[in-house]
HTML snippet that shows the backbone in 3Dmol.js (N, CA, C, O; Angstrom):
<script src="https://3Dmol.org/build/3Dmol-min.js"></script>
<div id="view" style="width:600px;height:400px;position:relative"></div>
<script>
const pdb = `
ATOM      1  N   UNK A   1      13.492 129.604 182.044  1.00  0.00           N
ATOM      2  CA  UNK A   1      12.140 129.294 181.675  1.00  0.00           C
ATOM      3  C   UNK A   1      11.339 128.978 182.939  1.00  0.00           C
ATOM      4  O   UNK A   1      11.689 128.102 183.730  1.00  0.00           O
ATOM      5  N   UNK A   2      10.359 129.658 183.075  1.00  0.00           N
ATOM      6  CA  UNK A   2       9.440 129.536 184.739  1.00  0.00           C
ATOM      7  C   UNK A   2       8.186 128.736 184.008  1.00  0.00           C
ATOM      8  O   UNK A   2       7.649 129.055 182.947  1.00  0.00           O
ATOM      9  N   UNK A   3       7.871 127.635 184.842  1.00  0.00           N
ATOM     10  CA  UNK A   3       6.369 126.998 184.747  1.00  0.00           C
ATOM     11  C   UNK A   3       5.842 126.963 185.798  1.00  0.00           C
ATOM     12  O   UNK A   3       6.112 127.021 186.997  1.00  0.00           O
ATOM     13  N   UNK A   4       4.755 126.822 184.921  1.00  0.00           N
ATOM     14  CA  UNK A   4       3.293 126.821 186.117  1.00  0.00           C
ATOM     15  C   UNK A   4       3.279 125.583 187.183  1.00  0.00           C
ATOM     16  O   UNK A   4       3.445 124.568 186.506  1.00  0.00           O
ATOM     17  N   UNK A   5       3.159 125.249 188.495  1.00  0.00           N
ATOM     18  CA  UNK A   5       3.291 124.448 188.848  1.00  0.00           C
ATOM     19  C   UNK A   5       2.143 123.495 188.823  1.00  0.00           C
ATOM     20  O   UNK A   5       1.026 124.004 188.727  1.00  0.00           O
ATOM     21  N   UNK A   6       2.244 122.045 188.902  1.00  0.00           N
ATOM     22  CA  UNK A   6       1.449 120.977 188.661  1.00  0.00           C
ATOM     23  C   UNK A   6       0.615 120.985 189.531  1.00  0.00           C
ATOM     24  O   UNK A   6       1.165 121.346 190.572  1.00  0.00           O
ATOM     25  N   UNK A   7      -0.654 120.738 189.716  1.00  0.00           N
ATOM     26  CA  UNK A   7      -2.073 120.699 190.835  1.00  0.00           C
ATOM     27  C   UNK A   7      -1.566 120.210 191.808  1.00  0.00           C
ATOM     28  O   UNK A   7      -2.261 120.471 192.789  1.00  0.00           O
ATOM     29  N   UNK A   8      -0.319 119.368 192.171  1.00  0.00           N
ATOM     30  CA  UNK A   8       0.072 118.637 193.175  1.00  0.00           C
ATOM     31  C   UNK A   8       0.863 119.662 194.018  1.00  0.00           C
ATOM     32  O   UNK A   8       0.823 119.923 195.220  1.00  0.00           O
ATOM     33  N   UNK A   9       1.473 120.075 193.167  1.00  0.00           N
ATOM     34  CA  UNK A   9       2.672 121.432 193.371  1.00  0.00           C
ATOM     35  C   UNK A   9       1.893 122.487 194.390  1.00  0.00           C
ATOM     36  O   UNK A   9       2.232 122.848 195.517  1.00  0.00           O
ATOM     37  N   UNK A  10       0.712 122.863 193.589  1.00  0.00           N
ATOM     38  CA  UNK A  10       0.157 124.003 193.940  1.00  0.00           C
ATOM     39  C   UNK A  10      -0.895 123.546 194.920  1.00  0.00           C
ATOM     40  O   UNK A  10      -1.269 124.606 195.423  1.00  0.00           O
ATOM     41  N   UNK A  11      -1.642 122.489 195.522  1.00  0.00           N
ATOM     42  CA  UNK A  11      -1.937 121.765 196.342  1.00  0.00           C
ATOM     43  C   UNK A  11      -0.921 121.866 197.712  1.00  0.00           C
ATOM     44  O   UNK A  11      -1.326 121.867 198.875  1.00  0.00           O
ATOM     45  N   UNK A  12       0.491 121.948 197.276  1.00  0.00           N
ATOM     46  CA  UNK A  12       1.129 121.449 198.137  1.00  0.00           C
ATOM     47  C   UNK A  12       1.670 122.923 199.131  1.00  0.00           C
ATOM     48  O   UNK A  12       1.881 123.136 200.325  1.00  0.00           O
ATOM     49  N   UNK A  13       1.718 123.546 198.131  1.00  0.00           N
ATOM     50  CA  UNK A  13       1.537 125.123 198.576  1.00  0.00           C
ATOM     51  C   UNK A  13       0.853 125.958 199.536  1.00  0.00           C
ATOM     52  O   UNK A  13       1.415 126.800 200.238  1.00  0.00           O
ATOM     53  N   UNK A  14      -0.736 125.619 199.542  1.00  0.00           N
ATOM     54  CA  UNK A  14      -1.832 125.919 200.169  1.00  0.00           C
ATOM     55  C   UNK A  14      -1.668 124.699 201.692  1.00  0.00           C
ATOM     56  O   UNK A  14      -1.981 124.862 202.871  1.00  0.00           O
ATOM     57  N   UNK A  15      -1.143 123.701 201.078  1.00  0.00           N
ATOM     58  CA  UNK A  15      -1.414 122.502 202.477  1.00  0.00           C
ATOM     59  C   UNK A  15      -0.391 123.460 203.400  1.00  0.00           C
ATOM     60  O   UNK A  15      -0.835 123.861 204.476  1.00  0.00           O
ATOM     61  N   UNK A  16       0.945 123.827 203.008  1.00  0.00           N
ATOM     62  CA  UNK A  16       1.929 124.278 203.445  1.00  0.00           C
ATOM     63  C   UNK A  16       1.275 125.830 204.440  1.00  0.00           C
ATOM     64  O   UNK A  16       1.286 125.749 205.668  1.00  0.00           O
ATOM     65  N   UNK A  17       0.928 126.695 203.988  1.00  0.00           N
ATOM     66  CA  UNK A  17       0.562 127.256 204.401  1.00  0.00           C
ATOM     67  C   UNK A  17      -1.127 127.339 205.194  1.00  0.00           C
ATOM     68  O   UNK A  17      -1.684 128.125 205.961  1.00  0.00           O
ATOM     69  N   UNK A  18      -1.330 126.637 204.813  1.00  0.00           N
ATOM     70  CA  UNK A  18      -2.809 126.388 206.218  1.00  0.00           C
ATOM     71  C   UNK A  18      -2.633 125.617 207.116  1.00  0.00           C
ATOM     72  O   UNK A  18      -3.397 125.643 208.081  1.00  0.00           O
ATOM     73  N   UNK A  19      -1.228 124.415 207.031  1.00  0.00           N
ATOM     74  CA  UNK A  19      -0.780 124.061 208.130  1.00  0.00           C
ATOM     75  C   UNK A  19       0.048 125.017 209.062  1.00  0.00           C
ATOM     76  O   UNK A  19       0.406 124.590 210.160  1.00  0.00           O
ATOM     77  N   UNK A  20       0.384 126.360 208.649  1.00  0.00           N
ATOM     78  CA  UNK A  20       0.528 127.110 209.232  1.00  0.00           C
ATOM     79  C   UNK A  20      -0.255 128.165 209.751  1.00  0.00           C
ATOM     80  O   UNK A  20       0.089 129.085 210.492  1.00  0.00           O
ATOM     81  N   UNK A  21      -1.606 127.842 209.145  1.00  0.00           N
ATOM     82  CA  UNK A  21      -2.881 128.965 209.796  1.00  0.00           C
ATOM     83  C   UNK A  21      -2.979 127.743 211.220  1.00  0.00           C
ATOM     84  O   UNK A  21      -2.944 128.133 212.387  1.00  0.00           O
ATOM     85  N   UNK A  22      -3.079 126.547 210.909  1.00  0.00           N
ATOM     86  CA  UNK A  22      -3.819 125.710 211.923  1.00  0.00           C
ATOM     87  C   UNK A  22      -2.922 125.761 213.044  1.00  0.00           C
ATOM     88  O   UNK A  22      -3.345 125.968 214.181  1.00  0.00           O
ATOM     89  N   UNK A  23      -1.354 125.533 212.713  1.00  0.00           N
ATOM     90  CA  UNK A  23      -0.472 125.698 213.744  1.00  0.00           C
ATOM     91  C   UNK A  23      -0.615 127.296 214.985  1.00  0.00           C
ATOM     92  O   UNK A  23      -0.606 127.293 216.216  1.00  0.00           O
ATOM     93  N   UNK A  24      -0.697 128.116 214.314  1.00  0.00           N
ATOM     94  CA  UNK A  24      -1.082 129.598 214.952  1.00  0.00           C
ATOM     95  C   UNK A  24      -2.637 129.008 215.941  1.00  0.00           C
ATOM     96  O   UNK A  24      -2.815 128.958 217.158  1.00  0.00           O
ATOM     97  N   UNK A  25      -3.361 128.712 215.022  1.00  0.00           N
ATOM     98  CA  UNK A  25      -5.110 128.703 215.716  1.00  0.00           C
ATOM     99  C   UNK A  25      -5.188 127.294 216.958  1.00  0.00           C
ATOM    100  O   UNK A  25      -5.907 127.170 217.950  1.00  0.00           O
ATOM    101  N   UNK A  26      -4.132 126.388 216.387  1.00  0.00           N
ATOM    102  CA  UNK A  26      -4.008 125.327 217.687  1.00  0.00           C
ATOM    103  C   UNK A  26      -3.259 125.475 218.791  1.00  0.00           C
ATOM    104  O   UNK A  26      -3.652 125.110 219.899  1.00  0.00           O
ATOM    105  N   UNK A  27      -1.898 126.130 218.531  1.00  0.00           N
ATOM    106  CA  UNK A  27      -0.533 125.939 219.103  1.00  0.00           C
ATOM    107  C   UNK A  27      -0.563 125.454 219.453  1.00  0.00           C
ATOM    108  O   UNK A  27      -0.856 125.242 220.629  1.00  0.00           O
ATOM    109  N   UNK A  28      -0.145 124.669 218.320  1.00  0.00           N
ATOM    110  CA  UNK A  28       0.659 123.504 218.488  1.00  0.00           C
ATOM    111  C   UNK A  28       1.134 123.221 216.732  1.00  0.00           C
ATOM    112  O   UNK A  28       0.492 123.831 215.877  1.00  0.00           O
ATOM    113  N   UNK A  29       2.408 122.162 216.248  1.00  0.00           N
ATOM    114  CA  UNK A  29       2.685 122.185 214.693  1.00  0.00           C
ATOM    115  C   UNK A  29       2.012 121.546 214.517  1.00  0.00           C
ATOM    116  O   UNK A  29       1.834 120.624 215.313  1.00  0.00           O
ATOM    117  N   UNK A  30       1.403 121.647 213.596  1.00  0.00           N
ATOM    118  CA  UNK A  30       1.010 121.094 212.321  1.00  0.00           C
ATOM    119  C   UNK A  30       1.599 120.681 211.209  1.00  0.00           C
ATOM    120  O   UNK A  30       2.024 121.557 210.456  1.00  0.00           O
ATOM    121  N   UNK A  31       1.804 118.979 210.755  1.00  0.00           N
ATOM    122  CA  UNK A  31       2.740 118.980 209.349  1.00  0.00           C
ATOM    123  C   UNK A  31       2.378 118.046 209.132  1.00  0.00           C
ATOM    124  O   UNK A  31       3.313 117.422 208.630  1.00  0.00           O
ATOM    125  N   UNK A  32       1.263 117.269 209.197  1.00  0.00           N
ATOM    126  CA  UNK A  32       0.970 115.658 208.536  1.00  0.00           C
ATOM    127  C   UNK A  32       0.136 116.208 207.596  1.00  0.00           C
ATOM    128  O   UNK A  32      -0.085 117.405 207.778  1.00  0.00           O
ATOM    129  N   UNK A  33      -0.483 115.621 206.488  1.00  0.00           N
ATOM    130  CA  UNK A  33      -1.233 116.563 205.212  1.00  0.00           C
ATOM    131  C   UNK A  33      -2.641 115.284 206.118  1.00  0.00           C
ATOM    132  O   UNK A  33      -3.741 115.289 205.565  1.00  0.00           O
ATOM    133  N   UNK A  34      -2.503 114.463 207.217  1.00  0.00           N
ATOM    134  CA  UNK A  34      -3.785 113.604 207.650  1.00  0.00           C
ATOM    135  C   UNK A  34      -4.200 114.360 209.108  1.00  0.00           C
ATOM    136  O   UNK A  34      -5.175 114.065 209.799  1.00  0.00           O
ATOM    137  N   UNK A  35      -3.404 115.197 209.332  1.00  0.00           N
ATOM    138  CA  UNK A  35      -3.914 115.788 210.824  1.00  0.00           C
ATOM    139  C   UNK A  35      -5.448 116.572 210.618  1.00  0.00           C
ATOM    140  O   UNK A  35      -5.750 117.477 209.839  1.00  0.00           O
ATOM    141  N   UNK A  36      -6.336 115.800 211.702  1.00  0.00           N
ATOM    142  CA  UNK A  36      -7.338 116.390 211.477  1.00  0.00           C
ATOM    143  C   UNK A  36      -7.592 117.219 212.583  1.00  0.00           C
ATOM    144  O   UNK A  36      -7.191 116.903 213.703  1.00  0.00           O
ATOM    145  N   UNK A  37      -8.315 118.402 212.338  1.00  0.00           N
ATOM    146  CA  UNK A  37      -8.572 119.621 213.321  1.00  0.00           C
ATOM    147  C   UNK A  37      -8.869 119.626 214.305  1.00  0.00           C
ATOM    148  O   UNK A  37      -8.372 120.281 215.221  1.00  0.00           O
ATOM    149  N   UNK A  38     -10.168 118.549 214.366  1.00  0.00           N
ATOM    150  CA  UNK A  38     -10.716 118.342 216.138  1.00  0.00           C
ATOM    151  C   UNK A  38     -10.102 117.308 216.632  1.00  0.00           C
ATOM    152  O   UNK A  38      -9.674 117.259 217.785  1.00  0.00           O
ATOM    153  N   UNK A  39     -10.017 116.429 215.816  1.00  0.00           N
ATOM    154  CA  UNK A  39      -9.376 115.389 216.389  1.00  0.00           C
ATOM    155  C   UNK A  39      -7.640 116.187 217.579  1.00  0.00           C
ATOM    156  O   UNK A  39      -7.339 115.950 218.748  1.00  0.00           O
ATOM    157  N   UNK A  40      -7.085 116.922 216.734  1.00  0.00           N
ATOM    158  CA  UNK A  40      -5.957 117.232 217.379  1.00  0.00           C
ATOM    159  C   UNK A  40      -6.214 118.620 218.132  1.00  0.00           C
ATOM    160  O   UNK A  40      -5.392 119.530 218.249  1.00  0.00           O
ATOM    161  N   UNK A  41      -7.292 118.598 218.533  1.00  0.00           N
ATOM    162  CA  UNK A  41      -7.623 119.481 219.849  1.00  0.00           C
ATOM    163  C   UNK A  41      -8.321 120.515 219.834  1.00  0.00           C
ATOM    164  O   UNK A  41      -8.811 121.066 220.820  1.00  0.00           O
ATOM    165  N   UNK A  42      -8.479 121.092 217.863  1.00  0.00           N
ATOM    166  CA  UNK A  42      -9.341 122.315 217.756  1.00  0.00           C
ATOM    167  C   UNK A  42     -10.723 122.086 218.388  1.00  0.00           C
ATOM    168  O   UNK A  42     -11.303 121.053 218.721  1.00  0.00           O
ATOM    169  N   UNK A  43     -11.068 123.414 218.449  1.00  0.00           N
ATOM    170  CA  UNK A  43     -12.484 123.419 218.923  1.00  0.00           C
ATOM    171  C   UNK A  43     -13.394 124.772 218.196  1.00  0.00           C
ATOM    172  O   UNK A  43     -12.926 125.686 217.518  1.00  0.00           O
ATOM    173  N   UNK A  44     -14.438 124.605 218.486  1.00  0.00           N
ATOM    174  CA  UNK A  44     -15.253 125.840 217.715  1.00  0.00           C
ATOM    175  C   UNK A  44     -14.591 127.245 217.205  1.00  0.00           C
ATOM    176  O   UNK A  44     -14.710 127.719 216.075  1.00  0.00           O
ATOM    177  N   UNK A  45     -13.615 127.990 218.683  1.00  0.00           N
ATOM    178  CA  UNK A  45     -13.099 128.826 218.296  1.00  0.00           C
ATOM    179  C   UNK A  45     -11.809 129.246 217.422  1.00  0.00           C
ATOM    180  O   UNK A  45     -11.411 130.334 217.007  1.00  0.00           O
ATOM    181  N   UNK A  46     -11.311 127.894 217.314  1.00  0.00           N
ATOM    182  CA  UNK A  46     -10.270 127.575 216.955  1.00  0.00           C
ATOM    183  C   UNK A  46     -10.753 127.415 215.519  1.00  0.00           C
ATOM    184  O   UNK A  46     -10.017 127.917 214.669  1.00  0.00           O
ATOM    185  N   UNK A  47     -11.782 126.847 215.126  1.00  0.00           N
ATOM    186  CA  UNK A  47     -11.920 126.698 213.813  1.00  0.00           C
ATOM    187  C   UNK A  47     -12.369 127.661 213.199  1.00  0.00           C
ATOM    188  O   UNK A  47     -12.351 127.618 211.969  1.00  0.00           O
ATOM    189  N   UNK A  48     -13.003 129.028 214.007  1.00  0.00           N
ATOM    190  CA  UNK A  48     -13.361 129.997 213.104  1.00  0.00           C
ATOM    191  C   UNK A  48     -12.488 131.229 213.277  1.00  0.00           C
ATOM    192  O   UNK A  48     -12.750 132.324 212.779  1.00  0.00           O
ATOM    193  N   UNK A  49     -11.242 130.907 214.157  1.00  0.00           N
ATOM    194  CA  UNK A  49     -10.318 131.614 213.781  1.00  0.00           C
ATOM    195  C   UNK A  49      -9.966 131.231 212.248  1.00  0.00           C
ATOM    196  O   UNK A  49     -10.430 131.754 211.234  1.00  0.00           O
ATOM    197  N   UNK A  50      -8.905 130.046 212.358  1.00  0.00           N
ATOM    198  CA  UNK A  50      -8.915 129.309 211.227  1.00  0.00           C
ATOM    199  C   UNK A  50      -9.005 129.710 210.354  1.00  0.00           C
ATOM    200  O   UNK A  50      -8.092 130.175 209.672  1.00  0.00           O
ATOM    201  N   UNK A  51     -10.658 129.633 209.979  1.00  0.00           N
ATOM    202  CA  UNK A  51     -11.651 129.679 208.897  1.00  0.00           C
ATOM    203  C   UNK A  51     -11.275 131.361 208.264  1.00  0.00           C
ATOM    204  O   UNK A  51     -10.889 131.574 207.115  1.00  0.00           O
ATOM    205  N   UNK A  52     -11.475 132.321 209.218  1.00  0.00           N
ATOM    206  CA  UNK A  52     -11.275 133.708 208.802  1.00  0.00           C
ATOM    207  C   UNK A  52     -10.014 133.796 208.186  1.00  0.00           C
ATOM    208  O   UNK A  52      -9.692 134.147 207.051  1.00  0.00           O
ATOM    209  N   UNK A  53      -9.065 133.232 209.596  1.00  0.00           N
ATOM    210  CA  UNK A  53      -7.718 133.233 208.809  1.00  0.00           C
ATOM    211  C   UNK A  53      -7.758 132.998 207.091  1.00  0.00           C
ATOM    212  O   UNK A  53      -7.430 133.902 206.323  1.00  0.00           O
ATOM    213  N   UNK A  54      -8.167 131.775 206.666  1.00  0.00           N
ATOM    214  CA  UNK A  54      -8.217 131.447 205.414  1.00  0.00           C
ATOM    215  C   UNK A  54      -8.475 132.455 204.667  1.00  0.00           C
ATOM    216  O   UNK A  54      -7.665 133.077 203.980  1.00  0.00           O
ATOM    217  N   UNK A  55      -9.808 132.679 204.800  1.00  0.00           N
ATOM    218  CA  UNK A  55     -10.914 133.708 204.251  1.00  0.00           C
ATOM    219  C   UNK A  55      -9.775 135.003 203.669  1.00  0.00           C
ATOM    220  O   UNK A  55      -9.535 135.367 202.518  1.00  0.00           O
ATOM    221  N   UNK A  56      -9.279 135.437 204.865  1.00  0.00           N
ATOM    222  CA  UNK A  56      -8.577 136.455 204.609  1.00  0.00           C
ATOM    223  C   UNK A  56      -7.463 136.599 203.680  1.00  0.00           C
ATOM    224  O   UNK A  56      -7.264 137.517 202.884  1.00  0.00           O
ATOM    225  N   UNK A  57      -6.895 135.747 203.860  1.00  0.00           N
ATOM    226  CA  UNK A  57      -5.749 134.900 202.898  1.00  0.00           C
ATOM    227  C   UNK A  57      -5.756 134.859 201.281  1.00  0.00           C
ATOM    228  O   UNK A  57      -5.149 135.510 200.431  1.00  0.00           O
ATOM    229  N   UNK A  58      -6.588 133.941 201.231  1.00  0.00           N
ATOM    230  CA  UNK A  58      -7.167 134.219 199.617  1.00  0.00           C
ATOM    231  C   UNK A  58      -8.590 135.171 198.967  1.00  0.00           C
ATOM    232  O   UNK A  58      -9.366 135.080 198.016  1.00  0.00           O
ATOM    233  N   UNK A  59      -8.409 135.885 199.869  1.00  0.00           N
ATOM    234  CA  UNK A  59      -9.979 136.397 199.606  1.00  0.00           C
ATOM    235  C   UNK A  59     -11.151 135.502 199.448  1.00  0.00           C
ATOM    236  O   UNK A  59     -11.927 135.571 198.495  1.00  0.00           O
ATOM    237  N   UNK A  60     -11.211 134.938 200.102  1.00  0.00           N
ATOM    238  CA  UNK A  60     -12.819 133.497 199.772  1.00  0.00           C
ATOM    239  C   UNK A  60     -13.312 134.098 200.601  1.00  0.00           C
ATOM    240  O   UNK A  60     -12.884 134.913 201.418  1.00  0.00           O
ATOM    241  N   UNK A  61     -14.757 133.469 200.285  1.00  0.00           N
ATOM    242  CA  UNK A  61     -16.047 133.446 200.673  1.00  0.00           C
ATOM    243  C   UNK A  61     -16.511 131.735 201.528  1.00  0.00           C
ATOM    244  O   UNK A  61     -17.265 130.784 201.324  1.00  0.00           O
ATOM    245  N   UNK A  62     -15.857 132.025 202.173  1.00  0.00           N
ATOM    246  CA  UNK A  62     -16.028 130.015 202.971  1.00  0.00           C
ATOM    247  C   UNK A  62     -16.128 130.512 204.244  1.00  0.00           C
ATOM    248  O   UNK A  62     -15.622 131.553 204.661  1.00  0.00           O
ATOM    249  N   UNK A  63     -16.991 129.504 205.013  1.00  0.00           N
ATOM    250  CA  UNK A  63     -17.605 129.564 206.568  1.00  0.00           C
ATOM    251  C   UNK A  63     -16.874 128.286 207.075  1.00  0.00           C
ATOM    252  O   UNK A  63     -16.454 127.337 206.412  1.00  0.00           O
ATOM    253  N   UNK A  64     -16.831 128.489 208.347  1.00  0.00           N
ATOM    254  CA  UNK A  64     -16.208 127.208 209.164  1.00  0.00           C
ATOM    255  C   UNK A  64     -17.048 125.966 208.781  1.00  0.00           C
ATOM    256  O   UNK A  64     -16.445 124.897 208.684  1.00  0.00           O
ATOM    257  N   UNK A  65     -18.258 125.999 208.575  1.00  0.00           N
ATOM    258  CA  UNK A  65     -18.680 124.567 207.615  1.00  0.00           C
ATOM    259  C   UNK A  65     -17.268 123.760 207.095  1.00  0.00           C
ATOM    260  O   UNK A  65     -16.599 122.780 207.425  1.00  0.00           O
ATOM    261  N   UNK A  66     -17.267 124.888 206.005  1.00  0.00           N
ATOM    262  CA  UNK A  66     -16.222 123.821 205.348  1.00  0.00           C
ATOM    263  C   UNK A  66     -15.443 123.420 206.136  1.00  0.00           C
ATOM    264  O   UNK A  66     -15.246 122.218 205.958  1.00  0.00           O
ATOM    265  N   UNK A  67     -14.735 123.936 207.153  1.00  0.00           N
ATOM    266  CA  UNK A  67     -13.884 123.037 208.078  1.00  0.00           C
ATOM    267  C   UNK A  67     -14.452 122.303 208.559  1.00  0.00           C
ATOM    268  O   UNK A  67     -13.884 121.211 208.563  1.00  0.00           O
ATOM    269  N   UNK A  68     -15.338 122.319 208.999  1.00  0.00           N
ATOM    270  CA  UNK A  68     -16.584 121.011 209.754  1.00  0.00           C
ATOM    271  C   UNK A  68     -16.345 119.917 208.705  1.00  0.00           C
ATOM    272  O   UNK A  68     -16.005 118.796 209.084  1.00  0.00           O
ATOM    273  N   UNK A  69     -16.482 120.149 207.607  1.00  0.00           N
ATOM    274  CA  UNK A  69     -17.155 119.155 206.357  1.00  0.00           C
ATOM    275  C   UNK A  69     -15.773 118.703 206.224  1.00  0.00           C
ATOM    276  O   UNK A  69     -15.723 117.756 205.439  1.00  0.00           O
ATOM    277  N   UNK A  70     -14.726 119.000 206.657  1.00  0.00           N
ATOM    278  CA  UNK A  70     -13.511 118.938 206.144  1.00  0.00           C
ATOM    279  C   UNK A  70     -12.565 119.160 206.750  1.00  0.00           C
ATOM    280  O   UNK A  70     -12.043 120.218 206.400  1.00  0.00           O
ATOM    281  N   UNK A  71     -11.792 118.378 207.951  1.00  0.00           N
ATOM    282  CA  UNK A  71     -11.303 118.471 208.805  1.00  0.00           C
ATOM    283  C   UNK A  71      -9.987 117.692 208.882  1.00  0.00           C
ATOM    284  O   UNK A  71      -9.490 117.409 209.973  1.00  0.00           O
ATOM    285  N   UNK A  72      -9.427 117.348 207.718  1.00  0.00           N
ATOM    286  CA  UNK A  72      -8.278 116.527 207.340  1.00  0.00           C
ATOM    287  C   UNK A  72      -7.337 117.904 206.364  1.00  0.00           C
ATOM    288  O   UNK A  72      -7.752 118.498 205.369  1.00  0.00           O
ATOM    289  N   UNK A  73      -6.313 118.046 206.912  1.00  0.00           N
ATOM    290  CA  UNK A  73      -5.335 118.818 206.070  1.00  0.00           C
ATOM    291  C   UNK A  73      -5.345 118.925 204.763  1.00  0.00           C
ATOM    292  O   UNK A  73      -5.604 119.910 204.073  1.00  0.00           O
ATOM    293  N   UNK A  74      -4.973 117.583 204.382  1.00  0.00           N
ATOM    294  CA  UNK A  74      -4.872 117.648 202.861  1.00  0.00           C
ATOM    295  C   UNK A  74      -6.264 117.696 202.034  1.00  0.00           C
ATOM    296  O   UNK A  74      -6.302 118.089 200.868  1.00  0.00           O
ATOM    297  N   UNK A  75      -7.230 117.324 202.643  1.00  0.00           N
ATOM    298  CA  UNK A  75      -8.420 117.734 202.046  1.00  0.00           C
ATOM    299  C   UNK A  75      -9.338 118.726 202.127  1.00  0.00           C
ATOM    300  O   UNK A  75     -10.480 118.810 201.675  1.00  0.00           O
ATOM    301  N   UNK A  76      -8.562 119.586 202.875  1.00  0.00           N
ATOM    302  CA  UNK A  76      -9.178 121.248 203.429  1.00  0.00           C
ATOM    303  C   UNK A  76      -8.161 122.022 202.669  1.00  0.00           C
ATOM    304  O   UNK A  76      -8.409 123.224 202.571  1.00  0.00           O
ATOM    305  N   UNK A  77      -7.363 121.708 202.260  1.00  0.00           N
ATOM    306  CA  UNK A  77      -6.462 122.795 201.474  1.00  0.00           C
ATOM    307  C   UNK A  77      -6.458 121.978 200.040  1.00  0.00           C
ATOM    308  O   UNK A  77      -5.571 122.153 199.205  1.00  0.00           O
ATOM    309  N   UNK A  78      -7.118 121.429 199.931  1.00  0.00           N
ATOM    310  CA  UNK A  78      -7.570 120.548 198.168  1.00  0.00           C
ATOM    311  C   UNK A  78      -8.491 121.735 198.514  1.00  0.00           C
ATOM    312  O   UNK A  78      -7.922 122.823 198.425  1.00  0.00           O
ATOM    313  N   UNK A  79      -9.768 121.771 198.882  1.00  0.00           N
ATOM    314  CA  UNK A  79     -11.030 122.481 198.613  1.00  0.00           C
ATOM    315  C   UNK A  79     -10.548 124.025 198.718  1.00  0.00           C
ATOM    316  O   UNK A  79     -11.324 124.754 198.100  1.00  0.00           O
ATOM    317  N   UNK A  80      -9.634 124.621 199.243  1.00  0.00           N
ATOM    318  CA  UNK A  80      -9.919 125.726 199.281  1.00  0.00           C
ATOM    319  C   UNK A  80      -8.562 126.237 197.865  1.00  0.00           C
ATOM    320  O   UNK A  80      -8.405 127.427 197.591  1.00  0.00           O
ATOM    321  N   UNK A  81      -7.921 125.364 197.303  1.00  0.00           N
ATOM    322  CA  UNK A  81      -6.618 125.349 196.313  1.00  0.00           C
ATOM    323  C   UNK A  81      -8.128 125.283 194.985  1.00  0.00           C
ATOM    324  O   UNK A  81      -7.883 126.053 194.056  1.00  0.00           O
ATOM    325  N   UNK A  82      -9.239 124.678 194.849  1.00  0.00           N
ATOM    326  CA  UNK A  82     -10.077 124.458 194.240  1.00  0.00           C
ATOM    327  C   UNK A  82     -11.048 125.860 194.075  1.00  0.00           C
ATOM    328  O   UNK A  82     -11.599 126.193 193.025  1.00  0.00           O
ATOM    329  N   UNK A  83     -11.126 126.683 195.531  1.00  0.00           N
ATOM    330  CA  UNK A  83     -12.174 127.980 195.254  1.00  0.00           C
ATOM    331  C   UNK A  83     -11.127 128.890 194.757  1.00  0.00           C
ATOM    332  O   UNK A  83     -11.507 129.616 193.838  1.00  0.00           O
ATOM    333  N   UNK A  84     -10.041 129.018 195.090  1.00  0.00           N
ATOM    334  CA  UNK A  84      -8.908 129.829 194.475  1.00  0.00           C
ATOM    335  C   UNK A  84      -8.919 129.829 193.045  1.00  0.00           C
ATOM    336  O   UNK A  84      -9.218 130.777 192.319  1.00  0.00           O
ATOM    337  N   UNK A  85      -8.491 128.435 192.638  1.00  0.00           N
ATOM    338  CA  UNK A  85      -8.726 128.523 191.186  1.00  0.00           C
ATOM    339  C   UNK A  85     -10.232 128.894 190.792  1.00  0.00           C
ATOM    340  O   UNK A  85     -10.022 129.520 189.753  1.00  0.00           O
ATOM    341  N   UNK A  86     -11.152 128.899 190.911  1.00  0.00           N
ATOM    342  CA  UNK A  86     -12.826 128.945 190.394  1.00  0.00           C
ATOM    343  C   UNK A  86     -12.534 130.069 190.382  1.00  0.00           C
ATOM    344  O   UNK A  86     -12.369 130.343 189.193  1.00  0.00           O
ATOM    345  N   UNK A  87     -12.207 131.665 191.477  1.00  0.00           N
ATOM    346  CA  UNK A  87     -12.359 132.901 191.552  1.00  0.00           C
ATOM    347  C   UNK A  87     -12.273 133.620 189.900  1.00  0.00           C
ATOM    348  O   UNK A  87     -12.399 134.835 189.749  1.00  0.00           O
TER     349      UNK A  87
END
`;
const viewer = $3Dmol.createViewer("view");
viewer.addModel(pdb, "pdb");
viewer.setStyle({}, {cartoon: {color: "spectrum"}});
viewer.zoomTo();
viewer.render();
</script>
């Protein structure tokens, strides 16, 4: 019997893997769900790598704003686990 996984589950999924977009766009790891982007060294280009990266990923429509607006792991992969589901 397969279930759907719980918002936390599937939250945890997206954190998992955009800590691996950020790890590529920083080099350097990424694995705290509190690491925030500039704070740990990104910079403009870094975030709109990033950002595309994402973009590309799930097919969204999101600009590095949202990384601006949102620069904490676990709450940048809440918002974009959130446009996924809306699509």
């Amino acid at each position: 019997m397969t279930t759907e996984p719980t918002t936390g589950e599937a939250t945890e999924t997206y954190r998992r893997r955009i800590a691996e977009i950020w790890s590529a766009a920083l080099g350097t790891p990424v694995t705290d769900a509190d690491h925030h982007f500039f704070a740990g060294g990104g910079d403009s280009f870094q975030a709109a790598l990033a950002t595309a990266t994402t973009r590309r990923e799930w097919g969204l429509e999101i600009t590095v704003q949202l990384l601006i607006d949102h620069p904490v792991l676990a709450d940048f992969s809440e918002r974009v686990a959130r446009f996924v589901d809306e699509r």
